[in-house]
C-alpha positions as CSV (number, residue, x, y, z in Angstrom):
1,X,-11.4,-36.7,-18.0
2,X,-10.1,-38.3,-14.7
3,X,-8.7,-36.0,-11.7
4,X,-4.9,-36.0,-11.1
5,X,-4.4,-36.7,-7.1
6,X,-3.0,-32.9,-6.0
7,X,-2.2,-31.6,-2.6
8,X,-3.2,-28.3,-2.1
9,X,0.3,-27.0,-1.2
10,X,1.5,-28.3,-4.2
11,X,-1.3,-26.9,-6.3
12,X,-0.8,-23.5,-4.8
13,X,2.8,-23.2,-6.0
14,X,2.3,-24.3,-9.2
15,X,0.1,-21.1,-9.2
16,X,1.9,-18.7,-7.9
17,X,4.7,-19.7,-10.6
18,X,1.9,-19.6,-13.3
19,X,0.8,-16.0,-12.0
20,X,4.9,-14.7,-11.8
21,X,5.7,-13.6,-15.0
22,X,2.4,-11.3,-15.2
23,X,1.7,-9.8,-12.0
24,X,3.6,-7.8,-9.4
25,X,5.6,-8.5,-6.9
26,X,3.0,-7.2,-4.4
27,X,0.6,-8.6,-6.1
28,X,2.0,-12.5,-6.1
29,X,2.7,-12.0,-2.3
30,X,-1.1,-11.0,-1.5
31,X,-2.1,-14.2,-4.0
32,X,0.3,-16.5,-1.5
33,X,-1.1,-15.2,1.5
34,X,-4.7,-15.9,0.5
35,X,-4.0,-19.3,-0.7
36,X,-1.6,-20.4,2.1
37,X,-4.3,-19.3,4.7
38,X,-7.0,-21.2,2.7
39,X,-4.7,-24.2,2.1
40,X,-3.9,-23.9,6.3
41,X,-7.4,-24.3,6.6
42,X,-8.1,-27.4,4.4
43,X,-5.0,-28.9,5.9
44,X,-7.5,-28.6,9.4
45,X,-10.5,-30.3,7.4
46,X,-8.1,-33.4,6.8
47,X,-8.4,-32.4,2.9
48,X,-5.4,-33.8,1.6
49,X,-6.2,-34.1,-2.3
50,X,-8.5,-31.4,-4.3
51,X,-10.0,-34.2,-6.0
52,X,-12.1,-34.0,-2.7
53,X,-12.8,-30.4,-2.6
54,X,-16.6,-29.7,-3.5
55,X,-18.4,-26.3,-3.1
56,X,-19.8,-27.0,0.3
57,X,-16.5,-26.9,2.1
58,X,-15.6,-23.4,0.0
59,X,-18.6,-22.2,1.0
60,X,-17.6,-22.8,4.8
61,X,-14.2,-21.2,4.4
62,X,-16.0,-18.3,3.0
63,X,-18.3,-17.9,6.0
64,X,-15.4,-18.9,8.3
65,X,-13.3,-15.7,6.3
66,X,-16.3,-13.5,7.1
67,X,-16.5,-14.5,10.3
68,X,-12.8,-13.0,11.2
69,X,-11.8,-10.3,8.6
70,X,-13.9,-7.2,7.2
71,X,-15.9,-8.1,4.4
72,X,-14.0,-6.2,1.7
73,X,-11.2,-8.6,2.8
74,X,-12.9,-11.7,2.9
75,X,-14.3,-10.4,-0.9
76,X,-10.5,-10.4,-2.3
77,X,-9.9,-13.6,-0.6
78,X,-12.5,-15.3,-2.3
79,X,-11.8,-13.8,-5.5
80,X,-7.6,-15.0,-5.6
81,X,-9.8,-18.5,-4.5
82,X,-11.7,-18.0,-7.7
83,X,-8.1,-18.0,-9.9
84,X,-7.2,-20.7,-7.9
85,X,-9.5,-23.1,-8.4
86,X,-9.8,-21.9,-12.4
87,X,-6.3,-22.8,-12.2
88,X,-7.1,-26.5,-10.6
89,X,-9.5,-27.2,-13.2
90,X,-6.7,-26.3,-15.9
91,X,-4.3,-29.0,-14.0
92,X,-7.7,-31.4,-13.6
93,X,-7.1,-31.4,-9.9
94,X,-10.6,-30.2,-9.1
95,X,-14.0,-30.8,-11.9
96,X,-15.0,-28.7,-14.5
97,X,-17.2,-26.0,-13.2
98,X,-15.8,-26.1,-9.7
99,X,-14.7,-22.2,-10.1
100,X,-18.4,-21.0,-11.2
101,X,-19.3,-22.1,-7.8
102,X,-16.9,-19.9,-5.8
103,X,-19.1,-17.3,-4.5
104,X,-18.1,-14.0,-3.7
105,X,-19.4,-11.9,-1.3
106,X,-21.2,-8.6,-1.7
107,X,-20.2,-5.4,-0.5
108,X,-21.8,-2.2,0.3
109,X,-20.0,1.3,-1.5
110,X,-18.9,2.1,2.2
111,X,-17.2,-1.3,2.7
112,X,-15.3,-0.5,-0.1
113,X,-13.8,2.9,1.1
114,X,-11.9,3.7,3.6
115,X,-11.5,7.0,4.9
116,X,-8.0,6.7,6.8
117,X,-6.1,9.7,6.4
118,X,-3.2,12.5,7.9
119,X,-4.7,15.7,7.7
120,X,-2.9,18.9,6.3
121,X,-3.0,19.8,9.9
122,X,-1.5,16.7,11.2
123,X,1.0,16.6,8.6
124,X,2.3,20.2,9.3
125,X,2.7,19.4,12.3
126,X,4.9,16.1,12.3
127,X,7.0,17.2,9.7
128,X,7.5,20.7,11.3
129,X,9.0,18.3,14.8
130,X,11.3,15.8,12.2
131,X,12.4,18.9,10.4
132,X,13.1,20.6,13.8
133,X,14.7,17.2,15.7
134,X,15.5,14.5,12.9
135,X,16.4,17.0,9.8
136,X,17.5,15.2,6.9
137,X,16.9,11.7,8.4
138,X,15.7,8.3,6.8
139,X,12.5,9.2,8.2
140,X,12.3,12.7,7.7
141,X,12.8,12.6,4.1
142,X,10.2,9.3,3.8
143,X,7.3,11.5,5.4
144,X,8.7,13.8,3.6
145,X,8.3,12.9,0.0
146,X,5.3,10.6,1.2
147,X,3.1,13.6,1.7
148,X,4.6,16.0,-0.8
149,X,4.1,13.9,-4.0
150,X,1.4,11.4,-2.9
151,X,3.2,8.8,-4.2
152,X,2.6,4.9,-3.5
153,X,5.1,3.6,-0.9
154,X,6.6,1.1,-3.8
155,X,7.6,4.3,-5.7
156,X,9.2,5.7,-3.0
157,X,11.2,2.4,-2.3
158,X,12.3,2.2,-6.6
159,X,13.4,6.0,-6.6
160,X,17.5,5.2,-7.5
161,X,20.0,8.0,-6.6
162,X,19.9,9.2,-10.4
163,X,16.4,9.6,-10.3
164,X,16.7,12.9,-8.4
165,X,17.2,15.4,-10.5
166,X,17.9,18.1,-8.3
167,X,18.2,21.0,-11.4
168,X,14.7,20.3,-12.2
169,X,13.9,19.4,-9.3
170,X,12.0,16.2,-9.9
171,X,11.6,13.0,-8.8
172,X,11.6,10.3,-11.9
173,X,9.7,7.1,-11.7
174,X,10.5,4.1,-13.9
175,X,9.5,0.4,-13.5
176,X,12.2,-1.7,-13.4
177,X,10.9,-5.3,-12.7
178,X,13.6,-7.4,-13.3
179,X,15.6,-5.0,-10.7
180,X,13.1,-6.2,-8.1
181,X,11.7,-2.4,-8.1
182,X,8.2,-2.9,-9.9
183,X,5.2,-0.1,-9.9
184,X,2.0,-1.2,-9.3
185,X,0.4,0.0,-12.5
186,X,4.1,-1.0,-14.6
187,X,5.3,1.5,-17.3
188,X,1.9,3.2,-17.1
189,X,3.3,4.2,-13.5
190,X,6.2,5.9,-14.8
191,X,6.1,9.4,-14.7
192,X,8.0,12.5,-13.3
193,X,7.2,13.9,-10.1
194,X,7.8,18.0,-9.7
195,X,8.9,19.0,-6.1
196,X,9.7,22.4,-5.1
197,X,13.1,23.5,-4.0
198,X,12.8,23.1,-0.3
199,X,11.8,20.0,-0.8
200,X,15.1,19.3,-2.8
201,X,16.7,20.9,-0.4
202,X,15.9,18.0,2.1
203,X,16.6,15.8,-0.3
204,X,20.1,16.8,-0.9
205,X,21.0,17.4,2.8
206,X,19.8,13.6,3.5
207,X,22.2,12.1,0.5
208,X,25.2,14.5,1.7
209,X,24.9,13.6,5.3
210,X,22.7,10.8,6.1
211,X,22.1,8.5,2.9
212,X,24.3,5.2,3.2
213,X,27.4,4.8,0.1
214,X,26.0,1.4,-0.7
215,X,24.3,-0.6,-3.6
216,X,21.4,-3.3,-3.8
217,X,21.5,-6.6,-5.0
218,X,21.1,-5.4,-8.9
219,X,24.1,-3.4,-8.3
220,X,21.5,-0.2,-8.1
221,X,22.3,3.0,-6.0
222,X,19.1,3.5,-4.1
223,X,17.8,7.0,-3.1
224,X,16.8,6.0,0.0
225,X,19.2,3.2,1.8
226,X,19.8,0.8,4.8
227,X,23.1,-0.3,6.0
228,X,22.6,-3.1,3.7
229,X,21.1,-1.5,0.3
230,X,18.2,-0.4,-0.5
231,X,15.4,0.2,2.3
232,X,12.8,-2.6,2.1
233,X,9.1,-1.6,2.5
234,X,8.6,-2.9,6.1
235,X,11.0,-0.3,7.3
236,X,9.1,2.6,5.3
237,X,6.0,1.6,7.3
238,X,7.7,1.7,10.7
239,X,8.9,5.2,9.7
240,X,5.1,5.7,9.0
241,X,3.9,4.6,12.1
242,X,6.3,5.6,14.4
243,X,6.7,9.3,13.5
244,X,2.4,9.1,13.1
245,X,1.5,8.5,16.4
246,X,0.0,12.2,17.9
247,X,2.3,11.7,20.5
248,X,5.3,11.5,19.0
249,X,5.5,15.1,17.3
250,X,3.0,16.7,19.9
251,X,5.4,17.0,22.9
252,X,4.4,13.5,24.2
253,X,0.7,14.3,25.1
254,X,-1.4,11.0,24.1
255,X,-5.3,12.1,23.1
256,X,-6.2,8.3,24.1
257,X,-5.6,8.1,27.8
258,X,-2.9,6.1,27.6
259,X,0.0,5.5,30.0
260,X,3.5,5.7,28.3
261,X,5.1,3.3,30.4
262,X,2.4,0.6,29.7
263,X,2.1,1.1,26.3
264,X,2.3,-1.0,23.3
265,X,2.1,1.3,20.8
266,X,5.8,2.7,21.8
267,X,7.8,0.2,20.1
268,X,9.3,0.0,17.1
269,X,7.4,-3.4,16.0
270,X,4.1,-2.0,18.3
271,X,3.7,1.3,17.1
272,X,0.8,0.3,14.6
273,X,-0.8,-0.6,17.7
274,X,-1.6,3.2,18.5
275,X,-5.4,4.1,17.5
276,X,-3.6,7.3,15.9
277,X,-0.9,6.0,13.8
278,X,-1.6,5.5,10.3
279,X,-0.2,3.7,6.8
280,X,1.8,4.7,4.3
281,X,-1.3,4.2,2.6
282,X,-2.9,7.5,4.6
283,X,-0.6,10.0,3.5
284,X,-1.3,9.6,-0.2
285,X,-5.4,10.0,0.9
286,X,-4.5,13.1,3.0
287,X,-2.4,14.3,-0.1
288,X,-4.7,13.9,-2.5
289,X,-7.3,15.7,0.1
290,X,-5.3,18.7,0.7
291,X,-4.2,19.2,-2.7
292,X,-7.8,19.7,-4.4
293,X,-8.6,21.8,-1.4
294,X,-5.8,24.0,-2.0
295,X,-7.4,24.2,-5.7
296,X,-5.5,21.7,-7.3
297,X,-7.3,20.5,-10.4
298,X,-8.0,16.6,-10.4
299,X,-6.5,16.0,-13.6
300,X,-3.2,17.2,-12.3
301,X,-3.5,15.7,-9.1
302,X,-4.5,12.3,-10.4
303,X,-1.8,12.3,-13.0
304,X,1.0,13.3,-10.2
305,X,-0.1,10.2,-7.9
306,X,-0.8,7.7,-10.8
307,X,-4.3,7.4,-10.4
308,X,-7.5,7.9,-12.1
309,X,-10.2,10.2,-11.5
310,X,-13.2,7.9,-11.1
311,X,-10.7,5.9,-8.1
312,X,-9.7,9.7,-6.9
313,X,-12.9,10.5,-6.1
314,X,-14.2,7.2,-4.7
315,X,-11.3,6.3,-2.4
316,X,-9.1,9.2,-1.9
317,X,-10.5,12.5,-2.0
318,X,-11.8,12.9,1.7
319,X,-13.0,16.5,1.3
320,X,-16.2,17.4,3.7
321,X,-19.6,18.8,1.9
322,X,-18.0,22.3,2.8
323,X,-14.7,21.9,1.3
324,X,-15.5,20.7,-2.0
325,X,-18.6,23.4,-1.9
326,X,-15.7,25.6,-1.6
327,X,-13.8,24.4,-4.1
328,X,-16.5,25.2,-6.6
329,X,-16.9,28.8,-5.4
330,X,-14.9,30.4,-7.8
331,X,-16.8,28.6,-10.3
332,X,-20.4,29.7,-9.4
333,X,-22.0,31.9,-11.8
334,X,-25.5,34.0,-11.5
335,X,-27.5,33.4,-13.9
């Protein structure tokens, strides 16, 4: 069968349309990243047409991946590659076979976890200062509900106004993809989400005095708002960052030596910058920490975040020797 002459822009949208209907939206955005950075890069080697892609020149964009990003990263670059060129083969842009010789790297167990976390300390602490000096604000009620359920910053973002039911109280997550408010793992994401009273209480305060009277683009009242609609995820990780860094809730003292006036970590846009800051991402680690510490049985907690127990304890459960020892006092017999 003879190739088709394809650009590699072209052949990169035609699969992210192809990927659309079945993945999320997260999902399709890290597949276009990946593929625009790797179709950037061809557009450097003078490839205009995958008819004239062959395995040596993947090879090289895999070394020149490894060469600027962590390995993990240049592993799940390689692998959207892998779809990709699968894909070109389907559309005979590239040769049969072409995807068998994508190789992906290798990684170690440890370049596979990451052990970024808030600490129960840490958290105490910053939400003790926004409950003290930002009550019942956007951000105070993001932290908020971040470390108090654990829950993945794109079901904090799809939580509607009627999904608080304050009675219970709970927090109800439902996928709603064709609302533009997706969960990662879809219906198998839903769930409801206890939360204790003060935590409501919060809750209620922010909608009666802070929460925004206005409706997304599906016509949606959204729990959490912007002047415009709903709050979009970019703004949930500035809240992250910002309120994260030690010396923001520590009475301005900075543990890094760092002069306040020259630095770049006190911006809104910069704040990621600071060594102490951390992701959305860290709160649900430090959750799911604290809670089996405080005794919390795994099955509980890993229903609560959405997450199963063999990932729990590989990525997310950053207990020390002593502390999970200690969890399994109680159970130690003599025999």
């Amino acid at each position: 069968m003879s190739l088709k002459p394809t650009p590699p822009h072209e052949a990169k949208n035609r699969f992210l349309n192809d990927k659309k209907p079945g993945v999320t939206r997260k999902t399709l955005k890290n597949y276009r990243t990946s593929l625009r950075q790797f179709c950037d890069w061809l557009d450097d080697q003078q490839l205009t047409n995958l008819n004239d892609l062959d395995s040596e020149l993947i090879q090289r964009y895999k070394e020149f991946r490894l060469s600027k990003v962590k390995v993990i990263t240049a592993r799940q670059d390689m692998m959207t590659i892998k779809q990709f060129i699968e894909f070109c083969e389907h559309i005979t842009a590239v040769p049969r076979g072409m995807a068998d010789m994508v190789r992906i790297p290798s990684v170690s167990e440890n370049d596979e976890i990451c052990d970024d976390l808030l600490t129960r300390d840490e958290a105490s602490e910053l939400l003790d200062f926004l409950g003290k000096y930002e009550y019942a604000s956007n951000r105070h009620v993001t932290l908020l509900l971040l470390w108090k359920t654990g829950m993945r910053l794109s079901g904090l973002r799809a939580l509607d106004l009627g999904d608080f039911d304050e009675g219970r109280p709970a927090l109800e997550l439902r996928h709603r993809p064709t609302e533009g408010t997706p969960l990662k793992n879809k219906e198998r994401s839903e769930r409801d989400v206890l939360i204790t009273p003060e935590v409501a209480d919060v809750v209620r305060d922010y909608i009666d005095m802070n929460r925004k009277d206005v409706t997304d683009d599906h016509a949606r009242e959204p729990l959490l708002t912007s002047k415009s609609g709903r709050i979009v995820e970019t703004t949930i990780q500035r809240y992250v960052y910002t309120a994260t860094r030690p010396c923001y809730y520590n009475g301005g003292n900075c543990p890094f030596d760092r002069e306040p006036e020259t630095c770049e970590a006190m911006s809104w846009n910069g704040s990621c910058k600071c060594p102490g800051s951390v992701s959305p991402h860290a709160l649900r680690r430090g959750y799911v920490t604290a809670a089996r510490n405080a005794g919390q049985p795994k099955d509980v907690t890993g229903e609560r975040v959405n997450m199963s127990g063999k990932v729990l304890d590989k990525h997310y459960d950053k207990g020390s020797s002593a502390e999970k020892a200690e969890r399994r006092r109680d159970y130690v017999k003599d025999i």
